[in-house]
N, C-alpha and C positions, 0 to 999 in steps of 0.2 A: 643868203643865196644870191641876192646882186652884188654883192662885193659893193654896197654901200654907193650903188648907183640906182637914183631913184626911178621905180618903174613909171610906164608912164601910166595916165587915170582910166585908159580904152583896156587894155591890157587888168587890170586889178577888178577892173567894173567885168572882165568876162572869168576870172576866177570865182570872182562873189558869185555871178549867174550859177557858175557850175554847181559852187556849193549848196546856193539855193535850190538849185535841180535836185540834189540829193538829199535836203532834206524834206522836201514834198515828196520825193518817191519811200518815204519811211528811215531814212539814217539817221541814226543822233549825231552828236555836233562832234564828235568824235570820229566816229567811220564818217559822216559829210566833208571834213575834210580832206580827205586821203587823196580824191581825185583832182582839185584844186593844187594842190600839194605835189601830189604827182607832176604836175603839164609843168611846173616851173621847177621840179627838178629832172627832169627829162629836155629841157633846152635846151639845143646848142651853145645860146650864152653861158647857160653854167657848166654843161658837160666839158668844154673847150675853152681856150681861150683864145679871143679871137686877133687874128693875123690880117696883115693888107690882102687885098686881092691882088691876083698879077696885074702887073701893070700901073697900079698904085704908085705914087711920088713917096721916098719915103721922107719922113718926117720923124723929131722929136717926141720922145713917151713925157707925156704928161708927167707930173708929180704921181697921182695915182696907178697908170700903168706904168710906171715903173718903180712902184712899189711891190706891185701884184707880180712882174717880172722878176725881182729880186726874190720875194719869197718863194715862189717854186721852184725856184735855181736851187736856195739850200735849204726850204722845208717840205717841199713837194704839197704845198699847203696855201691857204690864204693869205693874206697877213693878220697880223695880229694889232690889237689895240692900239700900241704906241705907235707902229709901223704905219698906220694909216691915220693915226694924227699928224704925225713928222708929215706925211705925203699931204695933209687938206691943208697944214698952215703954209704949202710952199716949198719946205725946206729939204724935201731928200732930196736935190741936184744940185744941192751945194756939194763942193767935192768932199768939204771933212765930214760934215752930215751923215753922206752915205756910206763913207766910211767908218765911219764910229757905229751905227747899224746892221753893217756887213759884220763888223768883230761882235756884237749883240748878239745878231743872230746865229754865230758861227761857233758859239760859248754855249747857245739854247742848248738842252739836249733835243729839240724840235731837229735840228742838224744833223743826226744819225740818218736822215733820211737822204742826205747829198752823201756824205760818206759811204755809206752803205750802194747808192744806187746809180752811182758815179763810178766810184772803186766796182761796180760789177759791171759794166758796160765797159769801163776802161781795161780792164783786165780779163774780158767775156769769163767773169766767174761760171756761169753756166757749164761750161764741161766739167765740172765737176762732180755733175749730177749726169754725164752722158755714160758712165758705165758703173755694174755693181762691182764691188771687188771681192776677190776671191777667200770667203770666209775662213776656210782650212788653211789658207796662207796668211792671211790679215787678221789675224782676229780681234787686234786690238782697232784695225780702223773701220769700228759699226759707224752707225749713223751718227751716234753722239759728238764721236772723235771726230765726223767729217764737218756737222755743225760748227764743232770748236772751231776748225783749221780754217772754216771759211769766218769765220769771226774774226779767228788773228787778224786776219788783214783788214779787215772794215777796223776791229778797234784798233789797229797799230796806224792806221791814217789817221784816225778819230785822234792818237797820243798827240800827233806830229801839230794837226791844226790846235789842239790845245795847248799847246805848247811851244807852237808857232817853229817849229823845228826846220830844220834844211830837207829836202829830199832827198838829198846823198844819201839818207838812214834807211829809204828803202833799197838801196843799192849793198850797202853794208853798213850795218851799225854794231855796237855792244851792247846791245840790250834788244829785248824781246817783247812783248803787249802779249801774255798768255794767262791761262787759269790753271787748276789744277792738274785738271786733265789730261790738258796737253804737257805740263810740265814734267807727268807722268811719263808722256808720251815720246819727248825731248829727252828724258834721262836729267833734267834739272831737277835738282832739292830746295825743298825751303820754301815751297809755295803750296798753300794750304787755301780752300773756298772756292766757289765757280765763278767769281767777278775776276773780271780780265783786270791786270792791272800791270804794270811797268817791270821788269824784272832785268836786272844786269846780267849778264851772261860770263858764265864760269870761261876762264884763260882757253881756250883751244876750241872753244864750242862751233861746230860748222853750220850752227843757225845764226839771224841776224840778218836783215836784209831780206827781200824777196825769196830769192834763190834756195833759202832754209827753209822756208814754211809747207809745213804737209801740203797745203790744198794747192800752192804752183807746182809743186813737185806729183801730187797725184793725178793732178789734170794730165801732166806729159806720162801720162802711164793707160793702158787697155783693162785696169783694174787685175792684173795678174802679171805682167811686164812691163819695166818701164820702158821709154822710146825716147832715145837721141833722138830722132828725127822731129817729136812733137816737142820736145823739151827746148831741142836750139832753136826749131823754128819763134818758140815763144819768146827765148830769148831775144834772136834779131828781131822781133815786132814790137817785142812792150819795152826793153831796156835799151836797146841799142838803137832804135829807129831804124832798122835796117831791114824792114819785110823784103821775107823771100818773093818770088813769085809764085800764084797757084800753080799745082801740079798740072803739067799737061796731060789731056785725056786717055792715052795709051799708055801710060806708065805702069808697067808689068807688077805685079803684086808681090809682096813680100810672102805672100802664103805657097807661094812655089816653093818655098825653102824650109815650110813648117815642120817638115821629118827631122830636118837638121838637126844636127845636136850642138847645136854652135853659143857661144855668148853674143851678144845683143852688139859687140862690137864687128865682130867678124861678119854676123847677118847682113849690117850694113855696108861694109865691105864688098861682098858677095853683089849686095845690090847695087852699088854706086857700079860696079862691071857692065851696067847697063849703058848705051851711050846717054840716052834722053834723060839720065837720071843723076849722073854723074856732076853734069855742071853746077845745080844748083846744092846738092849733096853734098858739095867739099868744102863749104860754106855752113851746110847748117847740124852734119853729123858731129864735126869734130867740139862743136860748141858742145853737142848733148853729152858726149863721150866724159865729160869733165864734170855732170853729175850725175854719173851711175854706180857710184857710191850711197847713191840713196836706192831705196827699191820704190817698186811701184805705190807705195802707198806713202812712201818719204822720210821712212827710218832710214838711219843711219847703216849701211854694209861696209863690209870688207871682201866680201864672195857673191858671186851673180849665180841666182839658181837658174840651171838650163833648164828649157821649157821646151817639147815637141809634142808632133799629136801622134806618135807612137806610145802606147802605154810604156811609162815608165815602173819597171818593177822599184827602181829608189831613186832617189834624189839625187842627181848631178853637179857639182858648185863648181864655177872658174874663178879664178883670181879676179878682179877689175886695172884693166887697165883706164887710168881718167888722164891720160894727157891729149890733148891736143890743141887745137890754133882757134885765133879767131880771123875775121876776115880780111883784117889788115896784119895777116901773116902775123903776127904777135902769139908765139909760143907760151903754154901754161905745160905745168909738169902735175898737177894734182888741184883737187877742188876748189881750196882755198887759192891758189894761186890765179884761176878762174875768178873766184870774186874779186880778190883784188883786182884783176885787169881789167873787170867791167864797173868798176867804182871809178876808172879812169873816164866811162863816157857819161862821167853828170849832163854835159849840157846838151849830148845828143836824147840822153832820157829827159831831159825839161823841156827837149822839143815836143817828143811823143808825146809827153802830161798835156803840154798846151794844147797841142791840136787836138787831145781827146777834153779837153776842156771846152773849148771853145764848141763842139759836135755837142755837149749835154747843156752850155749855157745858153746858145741860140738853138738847140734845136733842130739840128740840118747836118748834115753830110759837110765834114773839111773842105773846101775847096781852095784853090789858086788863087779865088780873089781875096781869100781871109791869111796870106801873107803878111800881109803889113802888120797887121793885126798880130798874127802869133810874133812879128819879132817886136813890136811894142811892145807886150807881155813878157817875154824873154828878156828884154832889155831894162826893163822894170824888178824884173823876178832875182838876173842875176847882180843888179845894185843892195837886192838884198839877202845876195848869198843865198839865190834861191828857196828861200824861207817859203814854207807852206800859203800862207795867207798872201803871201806876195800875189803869189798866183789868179788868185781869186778878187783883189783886189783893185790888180792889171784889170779885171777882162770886166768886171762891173764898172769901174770909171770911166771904160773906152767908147768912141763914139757909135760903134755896133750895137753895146748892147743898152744904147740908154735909144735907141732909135727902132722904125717897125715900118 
């Protein structure tokens, strides 16, 4: 509970007191020490870890905090045995040191916990959980399926850092990180058991890369229709670097239009006719337009079921149209044509990664002054072909995160 910093003797001399109190009021040495036990896990020392005050000069992490630094970056945890020997003989600030411990720690499966809690801040996995989907329509995407889909993606980063891969593969790759379920779910063969594991992807498959996977494909959906509007927006945020602005406060609802009997493209149409809606719209509809070929829960379509709040005596289908542009006027004519053209911005998405990197490895909001910073990283990242570890290796060696 001190992370192998000795307490001082005022401090242990008023635990013993306590215990003592408790074993004269009748405790055995068991329940006497609960309350002792208690006060030093209930301290800001160990509940936190502790940061300068404002105003503070900053300064160099010792060997030891930046040991303690380093593990909560990719275990969310203490360190461990070795880790905190490397750090008392001196030696984690040597630069190969920390690197050779970085790749250590990044092999632990202790690591699922960066993966995992990284990839969901960087990706706000959470809307995935902001609406039910509609079980007479979805029936194959229960809870279980939804679990998988959000797993793809924690173990398909989990593939890349084991494997030390490029990050283009979440942009577009040949191959998948799925279990059975989902492969069920994909319409892939050949994959048997619930361990997620590496799978090549059959000639024409429109998974592979982010843009394939159920859980980004369901997040841009209302659990009953999908939404260009939520889908390009995510697109220009997390692949493109190119966040829209937020919507301004009067912008007329799309529920005015809910009797319509329209396809999801037309809808938007309708509403980009708006002026205050328009601008930013012609930017981020025609990205989504290019995967509404999946439905809201992120199979595969060829027909969009029309949806209104007039009872429908039957089911309605439109054809999908999926062509259109992205911001720099570069025309797609169908989905795949769309991923290709966003595999073209590797380095604008190595931006995005870093700066959401840099937000979980210190701790704090991107700012203006950690520029330098993200293009060190980047300038390290693409000497090596933007490989996964690059990454991680850039932003721990840097003088930001070895300082406090």
């Amino acid at each position: 509970a001190f992370r192998t910093q000795a307490p001082s003797k005022s401090f242990l001399d008023k635990l013993v007191s306590l215990y003592r109190e408790r074993q004269k009021a009748g405790d055995n040495f068991r329940t006497a020490l609960i309350e002792p036990l208690s006060v030093v896990l209930a301290s800001p020392a160990f509940l936190y870890l502790k940061e300068p005050q404002p105003g503070d000069q900053k300064r160099e992490l010792n060997n030891l905090e930046l040991a303690v630094r380093l593990s909560y970056l990719l275990w969310s945890r203490p360190p461990d045995a070795e880790l905190y020997e490397v750090a008392r003989k001196g030696q984690l600030k040597h630069p190969a040191e920390l690197r050779r411990q970085t790749d250590r720690m990044l092999e632990d499966p202790k690591a699922w916990e960066f993966m995992s809690g990284f990839t969901s801040q960087w990706l706000h996995m959470d809307r995935l959980d902001f609406f039910q989907f509609n079980y007479e329509w979805y029936p194959e995407f229960d809870d279980s399926a939804k679990s998988a889909a959000r797993n793809e993606i924690y173990h398909t980063v989990r593939t890349l850092f084991d494997e030390n891969l490029s990050i283009s593969h979440l942009l577009k790759s040949d191959f998948v990180v799925i279990n059975d379920l989902l492969a069920d779910y994909y319409g892939i063969e050949g994959v048997e058991g619930h361990a997620f594991r590496k799978v090549t992807l059959p000639e024409g498959s429109p998974r592979g890369g982010l843009l394939g996977t159920a859980a980004v494909l369901a997040m841009g959906s209302d659990g009953e229709r999908s939404s260009p509007v939520e889908r390009g927006a995510w697109v220009l945020r997390k692949l493109l670097h190119d966040p829209p602005p937020p919507a301004p406060a009067n912008v007329p609802q799309l529920s005015r239009l809910a009797d319509e009997m329209l396809p999801a493209r037309e809808l938007q149409v309708a509403h980009m006719e708006e002026p205050q809606c328009a601008q930013c719209h012609r930017d981020i509809d025609p990205i989504g337009y290019g995967l509404e070929n999946f439905d809201a829960a992120g199979k595969w379509r060829t027909l969009e079921r029309i949806v209104s709040n007039k009872k429908q005596v039957e089911d309605v289908w439109a054809p999908i149209d999926a062509r259109g542009t992205l911001p720099d006027k570069t025309t797609f004519n169908d989905y795949y044509e769309l991923r290709g053209r966003i595999a073209d911005y590797e380095k604008e998405f190595a931006r995005g990664l870093t700066e959401a990197l840099i937000e979980y490895g210190l701790g704090r909001p991107y700012g203006f002054t950690d520029y330098d910073l993200a293009e060190y990283i980047l300038a390290e990242a693409k000497s090596e072909d933007f490989a996964t570890r690059s990454f991680i290796h850039a932003l721990v060696q840097s003088e930001p995160f070895r300082q406090k």
